[in-house]
C-alpha positions as CSV (number, residue, x, y, z in Angstrom):
1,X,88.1,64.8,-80.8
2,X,89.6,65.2,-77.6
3,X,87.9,66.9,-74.8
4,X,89.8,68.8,-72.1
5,X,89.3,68.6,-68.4
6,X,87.9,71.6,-67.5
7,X,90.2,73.9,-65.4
8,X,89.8,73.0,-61.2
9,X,88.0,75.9,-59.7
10,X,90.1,77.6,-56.4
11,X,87.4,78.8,-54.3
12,X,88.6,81.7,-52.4
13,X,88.8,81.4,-49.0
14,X,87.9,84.4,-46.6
15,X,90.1,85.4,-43.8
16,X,88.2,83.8,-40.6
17,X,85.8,85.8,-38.6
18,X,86.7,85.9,-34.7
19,X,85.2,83.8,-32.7
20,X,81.6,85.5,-31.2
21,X,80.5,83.7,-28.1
22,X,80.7,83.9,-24.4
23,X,83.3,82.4,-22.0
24,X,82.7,80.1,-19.5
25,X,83.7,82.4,-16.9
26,X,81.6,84.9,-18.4
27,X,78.6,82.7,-18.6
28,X,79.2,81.3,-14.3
29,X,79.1,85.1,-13.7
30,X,76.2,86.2,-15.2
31,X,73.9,82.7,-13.4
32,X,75.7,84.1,-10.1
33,X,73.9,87.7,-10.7
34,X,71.1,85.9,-11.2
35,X,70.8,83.7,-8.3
36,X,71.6,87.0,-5.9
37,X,69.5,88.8,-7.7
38,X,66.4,86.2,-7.0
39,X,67.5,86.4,-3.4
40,X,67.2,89.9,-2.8
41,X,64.0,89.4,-4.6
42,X,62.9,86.2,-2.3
43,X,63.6,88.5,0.8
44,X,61.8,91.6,0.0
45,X,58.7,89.5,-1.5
46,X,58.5,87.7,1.6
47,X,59.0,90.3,4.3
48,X,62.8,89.9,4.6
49,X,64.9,88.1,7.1
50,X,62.1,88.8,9.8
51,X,59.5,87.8,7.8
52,X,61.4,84.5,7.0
53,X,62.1,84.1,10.5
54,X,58.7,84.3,11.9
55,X,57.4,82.3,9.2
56,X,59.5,79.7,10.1
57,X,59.3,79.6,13.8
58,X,55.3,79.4,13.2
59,X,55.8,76.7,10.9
60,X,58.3,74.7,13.7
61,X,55.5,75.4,16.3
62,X,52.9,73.9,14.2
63,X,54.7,70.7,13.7
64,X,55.7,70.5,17.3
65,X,51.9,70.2,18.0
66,X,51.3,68.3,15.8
67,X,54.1,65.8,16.7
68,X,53.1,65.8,19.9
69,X,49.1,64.8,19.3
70,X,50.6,62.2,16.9
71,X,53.0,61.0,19.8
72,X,49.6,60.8,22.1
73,X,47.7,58.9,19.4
74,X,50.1,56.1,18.9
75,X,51.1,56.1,22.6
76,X,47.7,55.7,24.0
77,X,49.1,58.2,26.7
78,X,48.4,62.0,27.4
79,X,51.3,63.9,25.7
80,X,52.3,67.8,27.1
81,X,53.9,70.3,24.9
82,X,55.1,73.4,26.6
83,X,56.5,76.7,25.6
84,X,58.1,79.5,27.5
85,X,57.0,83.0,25.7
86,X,60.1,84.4,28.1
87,X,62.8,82.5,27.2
88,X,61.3,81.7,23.4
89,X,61.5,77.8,23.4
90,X,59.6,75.4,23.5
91,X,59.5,71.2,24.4
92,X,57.7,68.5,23.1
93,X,57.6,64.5,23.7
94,X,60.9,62.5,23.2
95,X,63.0,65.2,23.6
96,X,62.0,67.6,20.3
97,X,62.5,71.2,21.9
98,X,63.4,74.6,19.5
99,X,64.2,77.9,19.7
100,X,62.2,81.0,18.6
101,X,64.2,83.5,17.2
102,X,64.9,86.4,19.2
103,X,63.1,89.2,16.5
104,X,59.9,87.2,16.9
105,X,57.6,87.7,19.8
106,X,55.5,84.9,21.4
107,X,52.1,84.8,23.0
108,X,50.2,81.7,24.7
109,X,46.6,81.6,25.2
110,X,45.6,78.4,26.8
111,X,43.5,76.3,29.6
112,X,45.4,77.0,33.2
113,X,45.0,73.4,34.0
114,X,47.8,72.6,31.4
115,X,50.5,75.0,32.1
116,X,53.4,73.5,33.2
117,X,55.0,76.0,35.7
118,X,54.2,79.9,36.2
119,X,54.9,81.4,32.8
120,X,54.9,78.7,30.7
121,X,52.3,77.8,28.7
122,X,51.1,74.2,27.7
123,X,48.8,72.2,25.4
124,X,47.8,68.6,26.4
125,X,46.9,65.6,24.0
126,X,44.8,63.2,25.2
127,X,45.0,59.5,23.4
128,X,41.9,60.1,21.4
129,X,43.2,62.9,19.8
130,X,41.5,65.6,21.4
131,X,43.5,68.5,23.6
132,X,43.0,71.3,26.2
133,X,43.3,73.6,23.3
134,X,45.2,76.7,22.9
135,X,46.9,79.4,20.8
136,X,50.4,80.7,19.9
137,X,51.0,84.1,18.6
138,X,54.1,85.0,16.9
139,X,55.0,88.0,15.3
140,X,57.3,90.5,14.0
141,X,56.6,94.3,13.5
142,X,53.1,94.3,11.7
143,X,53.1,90.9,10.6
144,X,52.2,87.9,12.7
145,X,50.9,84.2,12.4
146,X,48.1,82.1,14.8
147,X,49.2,78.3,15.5
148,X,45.8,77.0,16.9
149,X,44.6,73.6,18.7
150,X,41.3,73.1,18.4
151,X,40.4,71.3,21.8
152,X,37.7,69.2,21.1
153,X,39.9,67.1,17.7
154,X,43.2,68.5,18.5
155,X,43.4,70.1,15.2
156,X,46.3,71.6,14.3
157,X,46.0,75.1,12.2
158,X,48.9,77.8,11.2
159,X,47.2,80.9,10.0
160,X,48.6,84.6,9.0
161,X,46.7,87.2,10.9
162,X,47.4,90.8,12.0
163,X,49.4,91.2,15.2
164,X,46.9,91.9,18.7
165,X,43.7,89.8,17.0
């Protein structure tokens, strides 16, 4: 008895499908939308450009004091940082100086006995740490921020607060 092969089976094949997927041109796009998307979003969560812009500038000021008492500490010497509300700049040891941008508007309150020259205002670090104290307003519209030396430890602090307090 003999047993034949059985017949080979043809599957049918089916006409191919088109390709369904995304470019990579089409795919760079869309991650560009995104990333303007979350900028516009950054900048109207944060107060804008000015908002960033004060921000900043408080946050420069701060570290400038804060520079400066660390300059006095490890000198052992008295150390002076000065800024000029009028011409929105500021100086501190070993040649650090900045600019405030010209949206943002600076006030000083601090001892006389520091200030530099008529106009300008000035904090001094003595080696132990401690200063004359003072305060630097900036601010922008309704928004503003404190930097504030403590005078008896020198303490830097960077605080938001409402503009005129």
């Amino acid at each position: 008895m003999r047993v034949s092969p059985s017949p080979l089976r043809h599957e049918r094949r089916r006409p191919a499908k088109p390709a369904r997927g995304v470019s990579l041109v089409e795919m760079l796009l869309v991650v560009a939308l995104f990333a303007v998307a979350s900028l516009l979003a950054a900048a109207v969560l944060t107060g804008g450009i000015r908002g960033m812009q004060l921000r900043s500038a408080a946050k420069d000021v701060a570290a400038a004091l804060r520079y400066t008492r660390a300059q006095a500490l490890a000198s052992g010497k008295p150390q002076r940082f000065v800024i000029d509300p009028q011409a929105r700049s500021w100086n501190a040891p070993n040649g650090r100086d900045g600019e405030i941008p010209p949206a943002v508007s600076v006030r000083f309150t601090g001892a006389r006995q520091a200030q530099a020259t008529e106009g300008q205002g000035a904090v001094m670090f003595f080696a132990d740490g401690a200063a004359t104290g003072g305060r630097v307003e900036l601010s922008v519209e309704d928004a503003a921020w404190h930097v504030d030396v403590a005078w008896l430890t020198g303490q830097v602090k960077l605080r938001r607060a409402e503009p005129g307090s």
